[in-house]
N, C-alpha and C positions, 0 to 999 in steps of 0.2 A: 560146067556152071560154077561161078563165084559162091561160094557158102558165106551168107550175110545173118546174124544174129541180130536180135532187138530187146536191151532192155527198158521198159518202159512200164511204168504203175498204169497211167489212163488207157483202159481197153478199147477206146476208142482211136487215139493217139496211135496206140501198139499196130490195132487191124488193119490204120491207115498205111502206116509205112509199111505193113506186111504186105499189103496188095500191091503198094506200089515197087518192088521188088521180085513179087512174083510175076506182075506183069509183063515184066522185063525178058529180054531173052538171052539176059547176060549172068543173073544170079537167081539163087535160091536162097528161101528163109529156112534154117536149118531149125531157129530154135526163135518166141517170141517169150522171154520171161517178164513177170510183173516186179520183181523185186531184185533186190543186187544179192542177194543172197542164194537166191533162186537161179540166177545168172552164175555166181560161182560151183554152183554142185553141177550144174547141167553142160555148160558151154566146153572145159575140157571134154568131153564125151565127144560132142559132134566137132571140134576145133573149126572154129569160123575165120576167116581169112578176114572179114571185115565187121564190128559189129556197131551199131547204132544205140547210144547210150543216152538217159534222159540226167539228168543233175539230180533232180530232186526227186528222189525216192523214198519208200516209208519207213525204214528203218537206218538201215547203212546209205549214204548219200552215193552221188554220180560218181564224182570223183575219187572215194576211196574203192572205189569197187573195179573202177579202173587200174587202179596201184595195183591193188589184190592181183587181178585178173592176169597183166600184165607179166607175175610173178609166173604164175599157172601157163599162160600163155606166150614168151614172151614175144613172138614173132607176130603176132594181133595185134589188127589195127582199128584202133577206136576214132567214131565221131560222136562228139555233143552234141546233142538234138533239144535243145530245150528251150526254153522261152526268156529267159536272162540273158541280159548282154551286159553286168555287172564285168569292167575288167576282172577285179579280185577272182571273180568266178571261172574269169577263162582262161588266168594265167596258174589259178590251181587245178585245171583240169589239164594243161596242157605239159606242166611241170610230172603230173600223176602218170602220165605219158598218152595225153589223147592228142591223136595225128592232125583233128579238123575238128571245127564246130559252127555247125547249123542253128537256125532259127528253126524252131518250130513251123511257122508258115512260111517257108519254103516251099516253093514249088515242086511237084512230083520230080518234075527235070531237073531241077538242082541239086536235090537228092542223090539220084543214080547219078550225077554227072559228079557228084563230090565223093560217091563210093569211088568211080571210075579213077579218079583222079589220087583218092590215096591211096592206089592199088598201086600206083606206077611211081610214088613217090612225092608225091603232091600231099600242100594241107592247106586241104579246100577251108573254106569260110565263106559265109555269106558278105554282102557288101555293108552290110551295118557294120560286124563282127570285124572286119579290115578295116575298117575307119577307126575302131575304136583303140586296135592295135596299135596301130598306125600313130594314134594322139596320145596314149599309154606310153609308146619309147621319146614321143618327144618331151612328155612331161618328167620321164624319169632321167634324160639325157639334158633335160633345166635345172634338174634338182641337184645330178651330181656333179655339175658346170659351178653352183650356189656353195656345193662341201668343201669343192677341190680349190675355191677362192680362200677358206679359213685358210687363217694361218696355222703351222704347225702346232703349235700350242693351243689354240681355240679345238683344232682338231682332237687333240689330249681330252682338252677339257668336255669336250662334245662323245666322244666315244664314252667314259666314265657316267658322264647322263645318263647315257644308250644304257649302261648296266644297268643304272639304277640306283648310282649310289648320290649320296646327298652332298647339297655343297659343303658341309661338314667333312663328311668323309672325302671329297673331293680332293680340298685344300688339305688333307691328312696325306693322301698319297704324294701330292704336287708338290709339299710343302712348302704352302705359300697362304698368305691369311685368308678366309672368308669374302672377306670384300675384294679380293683379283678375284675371284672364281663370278662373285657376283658379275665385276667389270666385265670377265670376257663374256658371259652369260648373255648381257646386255647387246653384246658387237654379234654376236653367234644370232641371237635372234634379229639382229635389222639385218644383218649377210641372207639369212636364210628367212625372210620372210615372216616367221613367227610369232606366235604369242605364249608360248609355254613350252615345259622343259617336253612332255609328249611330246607334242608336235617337233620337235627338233630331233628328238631321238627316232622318230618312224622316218623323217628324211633323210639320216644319218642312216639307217640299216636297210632302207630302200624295200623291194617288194617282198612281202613273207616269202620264207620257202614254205 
């Protein structure tokens, strides 16, 4: 039998995915914790080959507890089981190193068939969860199509943004007056869509690590 872990705060949420994994006749629930914390003392102990992770938990969140875990474990394989389909949230789970990620309502059989499937090297996702990926690489594969038009010097001037530093300190580095930095300032935002130095510097550095 597959040894499958659950952490999950909603004890109702929890009992569900435990039944439907005990029901099975392919795995066991070794261990159901409420918190990520509770997750890291207990899980090395029974070492689970797969465990099912919720995001939002009451103290340490989904995703750092997969890092953590990861550390602890590193041959475990985690799924996000949660109710967010926010990209930001599945590309920092997935970056934290979680293999798959579910919807919450998910069917029982999509469940087991998404354990089954990261067992063997697969990273299941539901069909929301894929679309959203899916629209996520093309919007970030617009964005870097939009950078890689600047010119080499709009690029200069556009990374220095990125830092933080002011059109002052800009034209100090570039040495060139206030008003080119404004100029290219102006061409950087109609290339790339924008209204503000933000908004130019999160498309220049693309998606958090």
């Amino acid at each position: 039998m597959i040894k499958v872990a659950i952490v999950e705060d909603s004890k109702t949420t929890r009992e569900g995915l435990k039944t439907i994994i005990e029901l099975s006749n392919e795995y066991t629930c070794v261990a159901a914790c409420e918190t990520a914390e509770e997750a890291l003392r207990l899980l090395p102990r029974h070492n689970p080959a797969v465990v099912l992770m919720d995001i939002q938990l009451p103290a340490m969140s989904g995703i750092e507890c997969v890092a953590q875990l990861k550390k602890l474990l590193p041959n475990v394989l985690v799924i996000m089981v949660t109710v967010y389909e926010d990209p930001d949230r599945i590309f920092s789970a997935l970056r934290a190193g979680a293999s798959g990620y579910l919807l919450k309502r998910s069917a029982p059989e999509q469940v087991l068939t998404a354990i089954r499937d990261v067992g063997v090297g697969g990273a299941p996702m539901s069909g929301e969860i894929a679309r959203k990926v899916i629209q996520y690489f093309r919007n970030q594969s617009a964005i870097s199509k939009e950078v890689e038009d600047l010119t080499s010097r709009e690029k200069d001037v556009l990374e220095l943004v990125a830092f933080g530093l002011s059109n002052k300190e800009i034209a100090g580095r570039m040495f060139v007056s206030i008003e080119a930095i404004r100029w290219h300032l102006k061409h950087i935002y109609a290339k790339l869509h924008v209204h503000s130095r933000t908004e130019a510097a999160l498309k220049f550095r693309g998606p958090a690590d």
